[in-house]
C-alpha positions as CSV (number, residue, x, y, z in Angstrom):
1,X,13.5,47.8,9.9
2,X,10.5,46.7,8.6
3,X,11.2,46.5,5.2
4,X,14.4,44.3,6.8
5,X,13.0,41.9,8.4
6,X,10.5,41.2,5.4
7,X,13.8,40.8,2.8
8,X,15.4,38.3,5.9
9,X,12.6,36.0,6.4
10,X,11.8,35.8,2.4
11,X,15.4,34.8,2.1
12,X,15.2,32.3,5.0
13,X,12.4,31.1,3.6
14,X,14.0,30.8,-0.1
15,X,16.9,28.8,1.4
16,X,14.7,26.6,3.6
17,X,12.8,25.6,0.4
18,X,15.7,24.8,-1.7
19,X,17.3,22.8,1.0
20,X,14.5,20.7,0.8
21,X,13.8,20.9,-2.8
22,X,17.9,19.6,-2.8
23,X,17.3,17.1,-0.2
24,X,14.8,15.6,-1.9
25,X,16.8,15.3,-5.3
26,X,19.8,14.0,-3.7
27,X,17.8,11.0,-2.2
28,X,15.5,10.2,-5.1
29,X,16.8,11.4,-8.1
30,X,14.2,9.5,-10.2
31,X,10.5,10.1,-8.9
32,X,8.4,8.3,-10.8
33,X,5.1,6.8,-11.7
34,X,3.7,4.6,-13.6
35,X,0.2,4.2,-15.2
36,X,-1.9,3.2,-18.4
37,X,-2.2,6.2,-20.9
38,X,-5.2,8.1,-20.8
39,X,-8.0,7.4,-23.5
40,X,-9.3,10.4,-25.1
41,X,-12.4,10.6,-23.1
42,X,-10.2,11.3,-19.8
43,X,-7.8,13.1,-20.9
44,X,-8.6,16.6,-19.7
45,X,-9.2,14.9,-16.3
46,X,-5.6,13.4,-16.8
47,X,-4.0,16.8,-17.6
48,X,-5.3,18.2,-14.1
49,X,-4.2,15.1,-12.5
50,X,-1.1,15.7,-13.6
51,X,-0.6,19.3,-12.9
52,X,-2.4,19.1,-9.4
53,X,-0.9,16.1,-8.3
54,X,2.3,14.8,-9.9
55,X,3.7,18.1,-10.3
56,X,3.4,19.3,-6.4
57,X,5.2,16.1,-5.1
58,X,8.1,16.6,-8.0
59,X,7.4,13.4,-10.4
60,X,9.6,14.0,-12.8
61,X,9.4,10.9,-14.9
62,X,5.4,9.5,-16.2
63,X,6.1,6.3,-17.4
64,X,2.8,5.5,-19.6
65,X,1.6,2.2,-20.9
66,X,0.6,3.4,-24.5
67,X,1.0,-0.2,-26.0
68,X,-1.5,0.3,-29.5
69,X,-3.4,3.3,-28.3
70,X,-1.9,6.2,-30.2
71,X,-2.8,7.0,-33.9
72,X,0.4,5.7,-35.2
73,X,1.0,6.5,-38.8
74,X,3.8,4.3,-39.3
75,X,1.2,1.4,-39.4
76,X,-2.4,2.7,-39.0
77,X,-3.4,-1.3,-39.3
78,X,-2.4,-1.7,-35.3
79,X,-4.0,1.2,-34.4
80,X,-6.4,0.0,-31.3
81,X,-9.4,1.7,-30.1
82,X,-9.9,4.6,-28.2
83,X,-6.2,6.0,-29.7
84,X,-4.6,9.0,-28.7
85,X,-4.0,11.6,-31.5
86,X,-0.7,13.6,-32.2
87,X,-2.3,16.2,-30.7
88,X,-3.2,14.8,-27.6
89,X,0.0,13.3,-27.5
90,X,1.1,16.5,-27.8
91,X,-0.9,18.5,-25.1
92,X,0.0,15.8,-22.7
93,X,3.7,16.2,-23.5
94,X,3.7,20.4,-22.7
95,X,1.9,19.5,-19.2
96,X,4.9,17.7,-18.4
97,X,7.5,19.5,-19.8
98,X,5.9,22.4,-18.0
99,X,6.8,21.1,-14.3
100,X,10.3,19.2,-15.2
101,X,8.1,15.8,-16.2
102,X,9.7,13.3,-18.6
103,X,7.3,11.5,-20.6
104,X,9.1,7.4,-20.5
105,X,6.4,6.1,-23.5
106,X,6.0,2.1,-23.4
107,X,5.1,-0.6,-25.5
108,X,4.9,-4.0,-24.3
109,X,7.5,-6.3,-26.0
110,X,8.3,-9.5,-26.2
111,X,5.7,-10.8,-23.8
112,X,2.2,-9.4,-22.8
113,X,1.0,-9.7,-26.2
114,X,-1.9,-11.5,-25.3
115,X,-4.0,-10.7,-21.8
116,X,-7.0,-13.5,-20.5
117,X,-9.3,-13.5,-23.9
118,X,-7.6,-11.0,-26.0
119,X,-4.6,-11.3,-28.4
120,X,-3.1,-7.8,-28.7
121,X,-2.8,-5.8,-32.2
122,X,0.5,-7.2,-32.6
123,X,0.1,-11.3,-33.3
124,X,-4.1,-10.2,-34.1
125,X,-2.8,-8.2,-37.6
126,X,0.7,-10.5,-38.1
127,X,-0.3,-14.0,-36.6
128,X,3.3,-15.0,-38.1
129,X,4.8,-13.3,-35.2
130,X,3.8,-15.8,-32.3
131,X,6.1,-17.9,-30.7
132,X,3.2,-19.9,-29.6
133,X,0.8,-20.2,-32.5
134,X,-0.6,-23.6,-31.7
135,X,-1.6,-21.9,-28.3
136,X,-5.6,-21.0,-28.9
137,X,-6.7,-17.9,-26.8
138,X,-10.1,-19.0,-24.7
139,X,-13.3,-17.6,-24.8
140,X,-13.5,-18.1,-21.0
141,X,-9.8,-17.5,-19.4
142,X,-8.5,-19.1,-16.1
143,X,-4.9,-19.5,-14.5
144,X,-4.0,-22.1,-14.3
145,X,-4.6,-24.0,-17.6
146,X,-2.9,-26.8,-19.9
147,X,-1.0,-24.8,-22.0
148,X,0.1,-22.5,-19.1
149,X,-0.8,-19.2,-21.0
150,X,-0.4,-16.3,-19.6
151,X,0.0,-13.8,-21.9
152,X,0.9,-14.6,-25.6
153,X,4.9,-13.6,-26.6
154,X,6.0,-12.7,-30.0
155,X,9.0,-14.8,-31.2
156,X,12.6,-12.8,-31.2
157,X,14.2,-14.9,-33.7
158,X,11.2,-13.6,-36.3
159,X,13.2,-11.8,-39.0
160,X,10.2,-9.4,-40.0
161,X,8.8,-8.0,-36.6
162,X,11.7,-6.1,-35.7
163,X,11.3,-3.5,-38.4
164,X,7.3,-3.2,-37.7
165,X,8.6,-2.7,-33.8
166,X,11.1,-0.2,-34.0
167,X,8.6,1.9,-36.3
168,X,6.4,1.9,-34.0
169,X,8.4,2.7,-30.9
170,X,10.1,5.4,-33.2
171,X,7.3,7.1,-33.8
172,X,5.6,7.2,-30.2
173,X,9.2,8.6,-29.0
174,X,9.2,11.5,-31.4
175,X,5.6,12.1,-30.6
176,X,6.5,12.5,-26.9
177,X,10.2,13.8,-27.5
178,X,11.2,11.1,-25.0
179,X,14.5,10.6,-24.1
180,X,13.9,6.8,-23.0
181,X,11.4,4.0,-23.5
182,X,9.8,0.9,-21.6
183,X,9.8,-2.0,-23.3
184,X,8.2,-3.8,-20.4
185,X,9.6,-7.0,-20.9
186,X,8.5,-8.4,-17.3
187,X,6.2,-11.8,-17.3
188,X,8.0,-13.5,-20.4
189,X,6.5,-17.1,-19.7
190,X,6.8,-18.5,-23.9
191,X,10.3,-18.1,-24.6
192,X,12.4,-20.8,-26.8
193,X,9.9,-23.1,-27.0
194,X,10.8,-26.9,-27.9
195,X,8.0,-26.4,-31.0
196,X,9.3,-23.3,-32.4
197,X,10.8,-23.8,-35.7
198,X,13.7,-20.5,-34.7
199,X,14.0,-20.9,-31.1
200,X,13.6,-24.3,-30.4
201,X,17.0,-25.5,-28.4
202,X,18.2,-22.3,-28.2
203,X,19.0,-21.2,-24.5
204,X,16.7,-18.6,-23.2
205,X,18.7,-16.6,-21.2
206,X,20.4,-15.9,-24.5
207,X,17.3,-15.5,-26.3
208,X,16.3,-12.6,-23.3
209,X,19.3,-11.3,-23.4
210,X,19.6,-10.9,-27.4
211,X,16.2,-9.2,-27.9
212,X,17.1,-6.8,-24.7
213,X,20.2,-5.7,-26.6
214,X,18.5,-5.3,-29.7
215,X,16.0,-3.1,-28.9
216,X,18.9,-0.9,-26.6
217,X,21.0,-0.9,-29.3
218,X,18.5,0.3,-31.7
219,X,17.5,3.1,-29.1
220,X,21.1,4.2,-28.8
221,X,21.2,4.9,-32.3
222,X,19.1,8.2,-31.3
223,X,21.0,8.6,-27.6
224,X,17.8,7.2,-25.8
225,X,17.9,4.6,-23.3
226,X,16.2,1.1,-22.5
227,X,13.8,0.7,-19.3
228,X,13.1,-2.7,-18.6
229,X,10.7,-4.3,-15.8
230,X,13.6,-6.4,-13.8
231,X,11.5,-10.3,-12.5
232,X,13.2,-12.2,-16.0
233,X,16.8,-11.6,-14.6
234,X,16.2,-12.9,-11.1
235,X,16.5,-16.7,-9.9
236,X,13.1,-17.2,-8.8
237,X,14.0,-20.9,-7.1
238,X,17.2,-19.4,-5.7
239,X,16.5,-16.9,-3.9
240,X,12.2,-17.6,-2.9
241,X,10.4,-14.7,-4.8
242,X,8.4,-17.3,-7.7
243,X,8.0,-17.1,-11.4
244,X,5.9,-13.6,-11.5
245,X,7.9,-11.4,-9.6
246,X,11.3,-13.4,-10.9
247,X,12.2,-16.4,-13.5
248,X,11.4,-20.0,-13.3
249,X,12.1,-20.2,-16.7
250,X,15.8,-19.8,-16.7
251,X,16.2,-16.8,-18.2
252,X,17.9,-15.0,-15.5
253,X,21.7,-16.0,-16.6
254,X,20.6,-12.9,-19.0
255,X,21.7,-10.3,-16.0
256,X,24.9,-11.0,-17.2
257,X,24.3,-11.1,-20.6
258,X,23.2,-7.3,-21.4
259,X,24.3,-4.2,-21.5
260,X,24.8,-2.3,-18.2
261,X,23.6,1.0,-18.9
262,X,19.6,-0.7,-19.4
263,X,17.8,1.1,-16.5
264,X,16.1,-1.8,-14.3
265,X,12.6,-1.5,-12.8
266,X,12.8,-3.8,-9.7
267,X,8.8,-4.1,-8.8
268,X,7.8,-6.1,-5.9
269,X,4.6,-5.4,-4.5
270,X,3.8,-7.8,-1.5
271,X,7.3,-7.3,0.3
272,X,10.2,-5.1,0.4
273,X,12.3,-7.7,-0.9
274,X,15.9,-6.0,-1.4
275,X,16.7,-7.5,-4.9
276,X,17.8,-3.5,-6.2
277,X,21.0,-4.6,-4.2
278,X,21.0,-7.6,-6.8
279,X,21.0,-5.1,-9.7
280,X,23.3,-2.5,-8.5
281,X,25.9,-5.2,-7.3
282,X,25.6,-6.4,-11.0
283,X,26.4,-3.1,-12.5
284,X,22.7,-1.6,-13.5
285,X,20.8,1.4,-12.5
286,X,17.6,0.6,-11.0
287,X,14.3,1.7,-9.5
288,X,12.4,-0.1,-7.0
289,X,8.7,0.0,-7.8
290,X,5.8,-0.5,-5.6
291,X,2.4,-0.5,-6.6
292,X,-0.8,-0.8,-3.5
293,X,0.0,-1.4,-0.3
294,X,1.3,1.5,1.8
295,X,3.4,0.2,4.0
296,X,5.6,-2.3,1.8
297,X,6.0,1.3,-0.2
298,X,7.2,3.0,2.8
299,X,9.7,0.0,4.0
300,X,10.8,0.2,0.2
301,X,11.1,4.2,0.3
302,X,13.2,3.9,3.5
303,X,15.4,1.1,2.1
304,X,16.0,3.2,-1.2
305,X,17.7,6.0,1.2
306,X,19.4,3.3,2.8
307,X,21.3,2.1,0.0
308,X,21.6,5.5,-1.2
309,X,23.5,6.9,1.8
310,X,24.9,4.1,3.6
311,X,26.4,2.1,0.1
312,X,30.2,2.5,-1.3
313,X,30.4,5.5,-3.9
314,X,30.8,3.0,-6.9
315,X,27.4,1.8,-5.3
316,X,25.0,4.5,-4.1
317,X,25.0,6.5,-7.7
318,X,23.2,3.5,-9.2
319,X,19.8,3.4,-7.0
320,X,18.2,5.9,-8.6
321,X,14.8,6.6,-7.0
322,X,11.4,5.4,-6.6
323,X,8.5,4.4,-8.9
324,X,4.5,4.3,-8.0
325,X,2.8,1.7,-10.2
326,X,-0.8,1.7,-10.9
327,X,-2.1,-1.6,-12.8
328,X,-6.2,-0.2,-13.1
329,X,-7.4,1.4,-16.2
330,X,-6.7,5.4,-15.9
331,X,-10.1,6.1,-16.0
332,X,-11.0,4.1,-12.9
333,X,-7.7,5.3,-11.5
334,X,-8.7,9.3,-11.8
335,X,-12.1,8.0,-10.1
336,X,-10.5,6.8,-7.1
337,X,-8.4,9.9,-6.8
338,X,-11.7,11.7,-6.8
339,X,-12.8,9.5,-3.7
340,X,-10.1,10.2,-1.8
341,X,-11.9,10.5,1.7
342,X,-13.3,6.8,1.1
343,X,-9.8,5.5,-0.4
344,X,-8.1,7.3,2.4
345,X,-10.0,5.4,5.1
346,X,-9.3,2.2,3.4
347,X,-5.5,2.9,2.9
348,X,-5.0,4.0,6.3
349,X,-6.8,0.8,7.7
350,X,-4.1,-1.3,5.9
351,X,-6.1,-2.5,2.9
352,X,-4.4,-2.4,-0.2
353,X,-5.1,1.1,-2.5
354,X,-3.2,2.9,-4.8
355,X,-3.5,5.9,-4.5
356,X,-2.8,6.6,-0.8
357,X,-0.2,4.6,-1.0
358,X,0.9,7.4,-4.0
359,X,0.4,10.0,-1.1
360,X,2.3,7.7,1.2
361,X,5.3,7.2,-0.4
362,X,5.2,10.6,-1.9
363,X,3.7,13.3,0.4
């Protein structure tokens, strides 16, 4: 009777667990964060992170910002410091193939090739590349400024950085055997500009739209897919949300434009503003991403199962999940994690921090 009752409540138990492990599948299929690649100094630190903490709340895609940091032998000249090796890419890549993780590698292109006083490896080694070269980077940076530089954009009409791109995001897929890739392409302020001898008069929602494709199409060649940040292909003036979290610079016509199958990151981080209706309406998969506060993440959680369960069929299968951004270095992101009392007080008192609002959207 004993030995009964034992086998019952196991098996109650069992079913109880995969219930919930379904539940929780069925409304976020895509459980994701988001967060800068470790450097080599915290990379043990990283690993535990990982297994103690993504793993128990099912992530199962690590989307991380490796931009130049990784040993790339394609072209060792952009190598930045404090690079990854193979090896750690390596050891990073069996942590999360060990709890159902996908590694989504990403490179910033197109924009963010600049950031306050720094040009990036890109237009630093190939100066050629910028779409802006008459733009000077300041010793001392401040928003705003005359030449309203944000961050520096290579130009997509360049016939030569192409190849140097796709090397390098061909080589930091393999190295992670990632089935997709983020090319980032959120905050593309210099686009088409009046002075550039390619672009100059060309219409910049076909100039978005042409590089988007061209990097999807090269990623299909090896069945992987495109993740994009989604602000370009929204009408900032249209609909109130500005030119960082959507486009003042008129390339939003480019929603139409590309191909349908590009998987959309919808981030907006100060309200739960409902633009992954926007996306699925128009045909695209998409995310909604949050990033500090805890409860715009948890308004954004409960509107995810919202259009999950209460959209048409043809709707519902295209909001895939949720995504937890974290914009700090990793370093002082695995710091903060270690302070969890002190951040937990400050989360729960309505002050922006990441990581509760991590624990808040995913318990």
């Amino acid at each position: 009777m004993r030995k009964y009752l034992f086998t019952l409540i196991i098996t109650l138990v069992t079913a109880t667990l995969c219930r919930a492990q379904v539940g929780a599948d069925s409304l976020y299929p895509i459980r994701a964060f988001a967060i800068e690649a470790p450097r080599p100094a915290n990379l043990e630190a990283f690993l535990q992170f990982m297994k103690q903490e993504l793993a128990p709340r099912k992530i199962n895609r690590l989307i991380l910002r490796v931009e130049y940091n990784f040993s790339f032998r394609s072209h060792p000249e952009l190598i930045d410091t404090g690079a990854l090796t193979l090896a750690d890419v390596t050891r990073i890549a069996q942590t999360a193939a060990a709890s159902g993780m996908e590694i989504i590698p990403q490179i910033n292109l197109l924009g963010h090739q600049s950031w306050a006083s720094r040009t990036g490896k890109l237009l630093a080694v190939y100066p050629q590349f910028d779409e802006t070269p008459w733009v000077k980077i300041p010793e001392k940076y401040a928003w705003p400024n005359a030449d309203s530089l944000y961050c520096k954009s290579y130009c997509p009409l360049h016939p030569d950085v192409h190849k140097i791109v796709y090397d390098l995001v061909d080589e930091l897929c393999d190295a992670f055997h990632a089935k997709s890739f983020h090319a980032g392409l959120d905050e593309v302020f210099y686009i088409g500009d009046s002075r550039c001898p390619r672009c100059k008069g060309k219409d910049k929602a076909v100039l978005f739209a042409g590089e988007a494709k061209k990097i999807r199409d090269h990623l299909a060649l090896k069945n992987r897919t495109l993740w994009i940040w989604g602000d370009r292909l929204i009408d900032g003036t249209t609909t109130g949300i500005g030119g960082w979290e959507a486009s003042f610079n008129y390339t939003w016509p480019a929603i139409d434009l590309i191909p349908k199958d590009i998987v959309i990151c919808d981030w907006h981080y100060e309200r739960a503003d409902k633009t992954a209706v926007y996306f699925a309406a128009k045909g695209f998969p998409v995310i909604t991403c949050t990033w500090n506060r805890p409860a715009v993440a948890v308004e954004q959680a409960r509107d995810m199962q919202r259009f999950r369960t209460q959209s048409t069929p043809e709707m519902s299968g295209r909001f895939l999940g949720m995504m937890q951004t974290v914009w700090s270095p990793a370093g002082r992101f695995l710091t903060e994690v270690n302070q969890r009392p002190a951040v937990d007080t400050v989360g729960a008192n309505g002050r922006s921090s990441q990581w509760y609002t991590f624990r808040q959207l995913f318990p």
